[in-house]
C-alpha positions in Angstrom: 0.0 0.0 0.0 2.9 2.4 1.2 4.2 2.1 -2.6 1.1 2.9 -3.8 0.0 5.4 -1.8 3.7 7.4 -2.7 3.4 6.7 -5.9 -0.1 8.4 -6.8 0.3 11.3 -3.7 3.6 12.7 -5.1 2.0 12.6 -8.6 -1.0 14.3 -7.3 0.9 16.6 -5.5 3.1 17.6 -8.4 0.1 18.2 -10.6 -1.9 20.2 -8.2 1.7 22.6 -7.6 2.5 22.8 -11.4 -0.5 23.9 -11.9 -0.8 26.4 -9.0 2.7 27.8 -9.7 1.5 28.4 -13.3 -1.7 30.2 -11.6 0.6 32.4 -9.2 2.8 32.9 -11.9 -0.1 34.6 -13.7 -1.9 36.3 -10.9 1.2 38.4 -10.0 1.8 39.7 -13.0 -1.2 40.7 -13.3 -2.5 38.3 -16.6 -4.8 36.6 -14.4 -7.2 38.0 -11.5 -8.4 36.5 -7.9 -11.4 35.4 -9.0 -10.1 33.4 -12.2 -7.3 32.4 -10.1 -9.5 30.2 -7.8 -11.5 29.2 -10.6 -8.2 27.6 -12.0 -7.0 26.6 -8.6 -10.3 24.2 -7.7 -10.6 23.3 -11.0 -6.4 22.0 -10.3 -7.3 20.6 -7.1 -10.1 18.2 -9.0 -7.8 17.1 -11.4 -4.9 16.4 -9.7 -7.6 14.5 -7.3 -8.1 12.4 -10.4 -5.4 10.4 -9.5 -7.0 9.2 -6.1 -8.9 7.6 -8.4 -6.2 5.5 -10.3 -4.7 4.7 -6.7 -7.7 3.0 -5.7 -7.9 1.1 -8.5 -4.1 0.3 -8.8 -4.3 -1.2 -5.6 -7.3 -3.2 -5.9 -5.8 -4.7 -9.2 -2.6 -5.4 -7.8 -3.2 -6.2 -4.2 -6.8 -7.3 -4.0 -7.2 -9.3 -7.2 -9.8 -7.0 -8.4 -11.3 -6.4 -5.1 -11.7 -4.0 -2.7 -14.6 -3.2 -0.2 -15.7 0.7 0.2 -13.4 0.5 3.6 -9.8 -0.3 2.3 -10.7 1.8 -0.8 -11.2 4.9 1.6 -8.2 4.3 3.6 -5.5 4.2 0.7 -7.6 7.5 -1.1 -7.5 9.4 1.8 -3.9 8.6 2.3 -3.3 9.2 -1.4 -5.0 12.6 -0.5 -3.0 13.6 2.8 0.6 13.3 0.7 -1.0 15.7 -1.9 -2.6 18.1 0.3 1.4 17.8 2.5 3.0 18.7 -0.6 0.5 21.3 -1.8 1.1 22.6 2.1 4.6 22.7 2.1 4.6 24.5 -1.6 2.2 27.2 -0.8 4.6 27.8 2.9 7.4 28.0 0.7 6.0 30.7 -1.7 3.8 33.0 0.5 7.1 33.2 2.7 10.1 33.3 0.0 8.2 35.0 -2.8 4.4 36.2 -2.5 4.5 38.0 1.2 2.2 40.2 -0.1 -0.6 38.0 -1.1 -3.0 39.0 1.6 -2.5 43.0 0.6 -3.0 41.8 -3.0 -6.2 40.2 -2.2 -7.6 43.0 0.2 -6.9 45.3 -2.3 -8.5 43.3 -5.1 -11.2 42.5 -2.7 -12.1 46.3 -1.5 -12.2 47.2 -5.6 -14.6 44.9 -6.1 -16.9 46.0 -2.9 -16.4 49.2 -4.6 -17.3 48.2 -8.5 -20.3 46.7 -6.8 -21.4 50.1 -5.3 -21.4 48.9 -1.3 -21.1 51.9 1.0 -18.0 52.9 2.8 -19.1 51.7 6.5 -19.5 48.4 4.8 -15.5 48.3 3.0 -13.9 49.8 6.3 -16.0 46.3 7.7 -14.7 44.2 5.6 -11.3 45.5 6.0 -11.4 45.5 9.6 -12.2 41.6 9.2 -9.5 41.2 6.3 -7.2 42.7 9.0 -8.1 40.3 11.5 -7.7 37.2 8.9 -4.4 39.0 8.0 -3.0 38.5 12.0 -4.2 35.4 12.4 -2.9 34.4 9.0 0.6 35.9 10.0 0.9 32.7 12.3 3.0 29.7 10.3 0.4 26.8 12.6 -2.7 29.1 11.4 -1.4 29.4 7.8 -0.6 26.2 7.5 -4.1 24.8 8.6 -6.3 27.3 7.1 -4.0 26.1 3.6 -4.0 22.2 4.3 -8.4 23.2 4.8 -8.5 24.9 1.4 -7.2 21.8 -0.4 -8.4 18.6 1.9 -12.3 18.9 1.3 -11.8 18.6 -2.6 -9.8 15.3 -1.9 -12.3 13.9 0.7 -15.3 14.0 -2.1 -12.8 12.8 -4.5 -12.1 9.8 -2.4 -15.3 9.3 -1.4 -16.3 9.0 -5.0 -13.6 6.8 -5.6 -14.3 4.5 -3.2 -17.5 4.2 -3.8 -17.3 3.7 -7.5 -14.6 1.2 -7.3 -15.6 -1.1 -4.4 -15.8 -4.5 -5.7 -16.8 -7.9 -3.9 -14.9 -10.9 -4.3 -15.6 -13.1 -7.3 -17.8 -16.4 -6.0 -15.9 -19.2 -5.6 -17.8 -21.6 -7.9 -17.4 -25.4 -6.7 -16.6 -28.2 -9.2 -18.8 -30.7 -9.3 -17.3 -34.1 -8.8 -18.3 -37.1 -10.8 -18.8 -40.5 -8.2 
């Protein structure tokens, strides 16, 4: 299992940080804006989730001779999942500190334009910035980055595993009896 599991996390992992680094990479120079950015980012975490999938049924076809019941298939997606979402974890750690510090002024700033494109009042921006504030502190904490980061990514791989166990749960074939001639 600990083959497997490596195997289809790292690859998950890589997908989901190509693709995010490609996303960042376009975000900060501007080609690309918040809202498109998490479009492309969920839409990343899905497919790179994909590969959940092919765990599960790798290891049913190599370990369990084409079966698996819904328990065993949860336990190696969700493990498959929790080495993507460490590696997409570590990444993100890696570039809000070394090279995107200012990604939470980038998003409050982006986030206040479009309060104001949408015509809210000013009590209701100096709000939200108060609470963007807040989020900001609390953010500045590398234990409360890191979990609010590892919660962005993990519920997209618990449906994906869900699904994927489902789907590919698979009873034993019956053992059929010869019938012996007296």
């Amino acid at each position: 299992m600990k083959r497997i599991v490596l195997k289809y996390g790292l690859a998950s992992g890589a997908v989901v940080v190509t693709l995010m680094a490609v996303s960042l990479t376009l975000t900060m120079s501007g080609r690309l804006d918040f809202q498109g950015s998490e479009l492309v980012g969920y839409s990343t975490m899905v497919l790179a989730f994909l590969l959940v999938f092919f765990g599960v049924r790798a290891y049913r076809e190599e370990t369990g001779g084409g079966a698996i019941g819904f328990g065993t298939a949860f336990k190696v997606g969700i493990l498959i999942t929790l080495v993507t979402c460490a590696v997409y974890v570590l990444v993100w750690e890696i570039v809000y500190y070394g090279f995107y510090p200012s990604f939470l002024d980038d998003y409050q700033a982006h986030a206040v334009a479009q309060m104001r494109a949408a015509g809210e009042t000013e009590a209701a921006i100096e709000a939200a910035g108060r609470e963007m504030a807040h989020f900001a502190e609390l953010y500045a904490n590398p234990l409360v980055n890191i979990g609010l980061t590892f919660l962005e990514i993990f519920p997209v791989g618990l449906v994906m595993t869900i699904v994927s166990a489902g789907i590919l749960r698979r009873k034993p074939a019956p053992i059929v009896a010869e019938a012996t001639a007296s």
